[in-house]
C-alpha positions as CSV (number, residue, x, y, z in Angstrom):
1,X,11.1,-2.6,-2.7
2,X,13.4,-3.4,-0.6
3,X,13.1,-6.5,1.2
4,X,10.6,-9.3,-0.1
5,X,9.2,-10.3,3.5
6,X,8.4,-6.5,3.5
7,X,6.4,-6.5,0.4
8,X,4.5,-9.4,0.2
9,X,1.1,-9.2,-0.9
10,X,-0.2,-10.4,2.6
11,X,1.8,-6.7,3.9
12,X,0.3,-4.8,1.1
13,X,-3.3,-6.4,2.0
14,X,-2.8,-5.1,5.5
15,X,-1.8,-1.7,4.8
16,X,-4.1,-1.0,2.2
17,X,-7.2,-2.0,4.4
18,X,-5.4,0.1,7.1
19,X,-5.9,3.0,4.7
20,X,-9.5,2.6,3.6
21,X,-10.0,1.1,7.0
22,X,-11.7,-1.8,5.7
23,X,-10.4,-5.1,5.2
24,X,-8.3,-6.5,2.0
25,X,-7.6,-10.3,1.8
26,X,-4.1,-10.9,-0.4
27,X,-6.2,-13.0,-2.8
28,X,-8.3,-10.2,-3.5
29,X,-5.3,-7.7,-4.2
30,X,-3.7,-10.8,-6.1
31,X,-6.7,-10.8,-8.4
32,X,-6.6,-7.1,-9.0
33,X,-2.6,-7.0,-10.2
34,X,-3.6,-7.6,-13.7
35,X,-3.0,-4.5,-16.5
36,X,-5.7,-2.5,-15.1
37,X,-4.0,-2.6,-11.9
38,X,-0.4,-1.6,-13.5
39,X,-2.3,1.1,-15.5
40,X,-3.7,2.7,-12.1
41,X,-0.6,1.8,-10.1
42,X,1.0,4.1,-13.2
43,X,-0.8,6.8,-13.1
44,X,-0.9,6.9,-9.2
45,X,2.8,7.1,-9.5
46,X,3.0,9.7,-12.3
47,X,0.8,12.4,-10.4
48,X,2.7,11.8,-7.1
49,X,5.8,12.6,-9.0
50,X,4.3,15.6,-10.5
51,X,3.2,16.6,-6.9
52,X,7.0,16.2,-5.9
53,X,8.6,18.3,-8.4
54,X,7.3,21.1,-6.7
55,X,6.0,23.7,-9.7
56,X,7.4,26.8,-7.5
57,X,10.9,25.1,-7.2
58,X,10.2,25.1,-11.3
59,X,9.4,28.4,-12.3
60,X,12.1,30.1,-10.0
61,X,14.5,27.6,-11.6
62,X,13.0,29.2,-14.8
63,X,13.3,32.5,-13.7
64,X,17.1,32.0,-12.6
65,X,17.9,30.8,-16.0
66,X,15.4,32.7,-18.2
67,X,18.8,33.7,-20.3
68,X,20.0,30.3,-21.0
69,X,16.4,28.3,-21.5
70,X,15.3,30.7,-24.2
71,X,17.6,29.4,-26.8
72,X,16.4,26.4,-26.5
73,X,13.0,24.8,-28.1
74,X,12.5,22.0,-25.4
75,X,14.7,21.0,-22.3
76,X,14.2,16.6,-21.8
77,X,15.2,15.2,-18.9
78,X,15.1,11.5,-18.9
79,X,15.2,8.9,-15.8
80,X,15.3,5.2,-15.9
81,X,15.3,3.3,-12.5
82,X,15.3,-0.7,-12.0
83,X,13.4,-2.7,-9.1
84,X,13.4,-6.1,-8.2
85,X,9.6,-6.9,-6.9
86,X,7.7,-9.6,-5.3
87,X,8.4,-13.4,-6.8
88,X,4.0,-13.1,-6.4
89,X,4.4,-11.0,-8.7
90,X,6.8,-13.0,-11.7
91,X,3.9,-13.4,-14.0
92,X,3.8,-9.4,-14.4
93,X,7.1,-9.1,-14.2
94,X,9.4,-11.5,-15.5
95,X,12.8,-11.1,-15.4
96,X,16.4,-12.8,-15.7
97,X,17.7,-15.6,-13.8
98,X,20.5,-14.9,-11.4
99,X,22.7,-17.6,-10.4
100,X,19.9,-19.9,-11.2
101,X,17.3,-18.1,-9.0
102,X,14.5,-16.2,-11.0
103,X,15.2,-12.1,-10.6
104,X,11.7,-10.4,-11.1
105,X,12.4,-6.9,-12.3
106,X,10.6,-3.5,-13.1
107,X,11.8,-0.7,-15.2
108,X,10.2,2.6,-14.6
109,X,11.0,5.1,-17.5
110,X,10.7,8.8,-17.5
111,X,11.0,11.5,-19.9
112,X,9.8,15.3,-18.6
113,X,9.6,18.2,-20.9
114,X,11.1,20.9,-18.5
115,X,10.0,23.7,-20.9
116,X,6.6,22.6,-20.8
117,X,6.1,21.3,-17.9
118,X,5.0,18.2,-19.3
119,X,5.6,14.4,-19.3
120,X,6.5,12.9,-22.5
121,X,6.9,9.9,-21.5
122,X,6.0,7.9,-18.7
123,X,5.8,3.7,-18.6
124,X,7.0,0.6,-17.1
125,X,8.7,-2.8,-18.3
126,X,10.0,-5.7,-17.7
């Protein structure tokens, strides 16, 4: 997230009921940011990412390396990214302060088995 007046709850009401074409008041998405929400906001996130690693970029990767992979029992590739979020959102995500102002932080963790195609690991924290 970029900029906070670009993520606020009331923006994410208004373009989520753009998308079921219905309408979404921000203290109804408010209500539903609780662990369940994190838990299907993580798995939303892990199948788009499966859906952008493109499987055919994969296996012709695979094919191009064939030599090289087979000596190996599993190839891990592991990706951590931080993200400040919403101050809505500090009782989720607590974080540090920064020069006296709260800093609300996500850490979205990765770890992809390459030779199996597989996630390992997959998670958020604060």
């Amino acid at each position: 997230m970029k900029k906070s007046s670009r993520n606020s709850l009331r923006v994410w009401a208004t373009e989520l009921g753009k998308l079921i074409k219905g309408m979404v008041s921000k203290e109804a998405l408010n209500e539903r940011l609780n662990e369940q929400g994190v838990a299907l906001f993580r798995s939303i996130l892990k199948h788009y990412l499966e859906l952008k690693l493109n499987k055919e970029k994969i296996e012709v990767s695979k094919e191009n390396n064939a030599d090289s992979i087979q000596y190996f029992n599993r190839i891990l590739i592991r990706d951590c990214t931080v993200q400040q979020v919403n101050s809505a959102l500090s009782a989720y995500f607590p974080g540090s302060f920064l020069s006296g102002e709260p800093t609300n932080l996500i850490r979205i963790k990765a770890l992809y088995d390459f030779t199996s195609e597989q996630w390992v690991n997959f998670g958020f924290t604060t």
